[in-house]
PASEBA-1860 file (N, C-alpha, C; in nm, 3 decimals):
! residues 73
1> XXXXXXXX> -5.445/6.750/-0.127/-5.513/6.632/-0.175/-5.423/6.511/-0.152 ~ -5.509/6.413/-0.138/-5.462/6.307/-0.041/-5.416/6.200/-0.207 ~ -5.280/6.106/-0.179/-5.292/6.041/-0.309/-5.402/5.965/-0.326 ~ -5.426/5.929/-0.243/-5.601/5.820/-0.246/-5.643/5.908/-0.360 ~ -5.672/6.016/-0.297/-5.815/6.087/-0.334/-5.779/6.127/-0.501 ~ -5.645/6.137/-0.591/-5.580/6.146/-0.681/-5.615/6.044/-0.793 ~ -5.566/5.933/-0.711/-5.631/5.790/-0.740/-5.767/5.774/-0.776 ~ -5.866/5.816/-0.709/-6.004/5.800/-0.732/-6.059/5.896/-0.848
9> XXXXXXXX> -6.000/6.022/-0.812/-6.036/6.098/-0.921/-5.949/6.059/-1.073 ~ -5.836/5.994/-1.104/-5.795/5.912/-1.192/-5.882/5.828/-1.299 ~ -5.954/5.736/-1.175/-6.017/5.594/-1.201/-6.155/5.670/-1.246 ~ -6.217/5.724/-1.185/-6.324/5.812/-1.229/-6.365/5.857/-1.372 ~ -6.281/5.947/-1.391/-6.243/6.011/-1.521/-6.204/5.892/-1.648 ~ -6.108/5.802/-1.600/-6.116/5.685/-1.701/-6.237/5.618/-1.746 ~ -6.335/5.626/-1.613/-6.456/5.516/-1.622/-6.520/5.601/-1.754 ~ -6.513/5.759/-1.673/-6.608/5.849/-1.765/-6.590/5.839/-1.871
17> XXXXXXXX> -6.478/5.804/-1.960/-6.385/5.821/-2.064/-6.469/5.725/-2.196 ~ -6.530/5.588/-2.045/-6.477/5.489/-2.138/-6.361/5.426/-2.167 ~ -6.233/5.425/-2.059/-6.103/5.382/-2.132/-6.091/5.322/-2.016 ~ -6.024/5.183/-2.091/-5.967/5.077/-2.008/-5.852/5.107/-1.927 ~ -5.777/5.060/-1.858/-5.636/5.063/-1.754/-5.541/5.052/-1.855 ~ -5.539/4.925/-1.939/-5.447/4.955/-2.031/-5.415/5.000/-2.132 ~ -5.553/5.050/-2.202/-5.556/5.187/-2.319/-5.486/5.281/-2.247 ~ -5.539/5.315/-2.136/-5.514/5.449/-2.094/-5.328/5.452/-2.042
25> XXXXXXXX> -5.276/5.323/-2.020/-5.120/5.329/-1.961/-5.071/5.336/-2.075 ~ -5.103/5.278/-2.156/-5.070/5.306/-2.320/-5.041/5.442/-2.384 ~ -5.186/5.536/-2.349/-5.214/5.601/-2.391/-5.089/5.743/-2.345 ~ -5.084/5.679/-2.231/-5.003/5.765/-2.160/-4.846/5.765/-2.155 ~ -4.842/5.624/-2.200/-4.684/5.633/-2.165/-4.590/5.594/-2.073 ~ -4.718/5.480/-1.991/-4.669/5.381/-1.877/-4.677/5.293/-1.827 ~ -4.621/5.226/-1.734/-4.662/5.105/-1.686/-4.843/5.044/-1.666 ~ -4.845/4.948/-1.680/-5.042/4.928/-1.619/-4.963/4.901/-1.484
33> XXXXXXXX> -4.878/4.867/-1.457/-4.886/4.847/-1.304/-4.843/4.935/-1.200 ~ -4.820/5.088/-1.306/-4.799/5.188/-1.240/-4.910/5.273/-1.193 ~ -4.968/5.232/-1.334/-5.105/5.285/-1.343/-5.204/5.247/-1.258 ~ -5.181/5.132/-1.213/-5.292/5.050/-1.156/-5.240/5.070/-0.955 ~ -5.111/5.086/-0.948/-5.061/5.172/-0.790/-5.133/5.304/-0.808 ~ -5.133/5.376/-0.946/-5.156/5.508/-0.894/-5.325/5.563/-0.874 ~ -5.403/5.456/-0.894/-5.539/5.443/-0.893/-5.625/5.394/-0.796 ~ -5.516/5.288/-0.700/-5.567/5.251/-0.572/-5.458/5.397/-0.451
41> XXXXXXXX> -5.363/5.476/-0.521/-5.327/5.570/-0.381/-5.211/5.504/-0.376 ~ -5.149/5.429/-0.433/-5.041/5.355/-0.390/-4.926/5.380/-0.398 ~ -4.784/5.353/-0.394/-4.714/5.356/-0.483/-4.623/5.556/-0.486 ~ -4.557/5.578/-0.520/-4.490/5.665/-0.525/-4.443/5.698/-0.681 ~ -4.541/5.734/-0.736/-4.481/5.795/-0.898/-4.413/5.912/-0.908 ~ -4.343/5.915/-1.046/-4.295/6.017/-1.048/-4.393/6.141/-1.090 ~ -4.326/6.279/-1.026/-4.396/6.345/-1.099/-4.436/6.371/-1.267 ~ -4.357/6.340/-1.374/-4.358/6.295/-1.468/-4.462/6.214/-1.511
49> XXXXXXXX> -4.515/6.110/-1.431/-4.548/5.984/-1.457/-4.672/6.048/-1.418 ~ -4.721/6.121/-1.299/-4.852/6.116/-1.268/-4.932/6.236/-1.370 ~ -4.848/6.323/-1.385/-4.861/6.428/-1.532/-4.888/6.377/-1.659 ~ -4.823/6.296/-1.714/-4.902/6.210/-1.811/-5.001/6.130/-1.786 ~ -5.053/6.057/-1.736/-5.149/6.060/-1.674/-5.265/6.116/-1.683 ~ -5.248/6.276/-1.609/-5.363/6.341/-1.574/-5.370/6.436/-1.759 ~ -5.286/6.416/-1.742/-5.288/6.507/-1.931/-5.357/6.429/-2.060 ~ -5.351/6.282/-2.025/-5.406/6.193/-2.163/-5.575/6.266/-2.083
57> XXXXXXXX> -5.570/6.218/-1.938/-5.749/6.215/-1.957/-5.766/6.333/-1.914 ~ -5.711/6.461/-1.976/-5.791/6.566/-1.990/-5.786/6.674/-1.836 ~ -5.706/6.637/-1.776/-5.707/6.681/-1.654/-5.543/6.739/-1.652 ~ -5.527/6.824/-1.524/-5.422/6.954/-1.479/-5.422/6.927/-1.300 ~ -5.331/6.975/-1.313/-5.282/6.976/-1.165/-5.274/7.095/-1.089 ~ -5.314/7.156/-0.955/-5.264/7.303/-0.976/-5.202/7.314/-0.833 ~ -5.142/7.402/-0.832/-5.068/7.430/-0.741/-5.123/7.561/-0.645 ~ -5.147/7.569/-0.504/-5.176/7.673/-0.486/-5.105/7.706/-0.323
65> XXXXXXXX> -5.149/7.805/-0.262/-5.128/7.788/-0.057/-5.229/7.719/-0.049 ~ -5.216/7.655/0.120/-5.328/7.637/0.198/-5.333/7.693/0.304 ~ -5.436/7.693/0.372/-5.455/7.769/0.449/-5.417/7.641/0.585 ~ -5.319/7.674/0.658/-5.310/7.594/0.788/-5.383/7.585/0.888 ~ -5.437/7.507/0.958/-5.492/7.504/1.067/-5.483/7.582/1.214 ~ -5.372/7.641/1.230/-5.348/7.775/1.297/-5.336/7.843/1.246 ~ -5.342/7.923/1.123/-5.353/7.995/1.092/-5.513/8.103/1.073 ~ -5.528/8.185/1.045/-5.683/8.276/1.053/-5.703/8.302/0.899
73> X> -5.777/8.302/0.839/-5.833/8.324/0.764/-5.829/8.462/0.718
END
């Protein structure tokens, strides 16, 4: 997953929420202008930073393989 696409699903979930940019940097434990890089894809957070984050609004991160493009299925 692309940070864009991190970003969008972020902003999303806030809309859904109901919670503003800066409730939610609040809420979380960070900058609004970190908050507000990490919602347009921007920016380089820490992992820390993007974990709180995804933890106030209810969301997890997961870790898994992928499958490569030369590779077979």
């Amino acid at each position: 997953m692309e940070a864009k696409e991190i970003g969008v699903v972020i902003k999303e979930r806030r809309k859904h929420l109901g919670v503003n940019q800066q409730t939610l940097a609040d809420l979380a434990g960070v900058g609004l202008n970190t908050l507000l890089a990490t919602e347009r894809g921007e920016g380089n957070p820490q992992l820390s930073t993007l974990l709180a984050i995804l933890d106030t609004l209810g969301l997890q991160m997961d870790i898994h393989l992928k499958t490569l493009d030369y590779e077979t299925v």
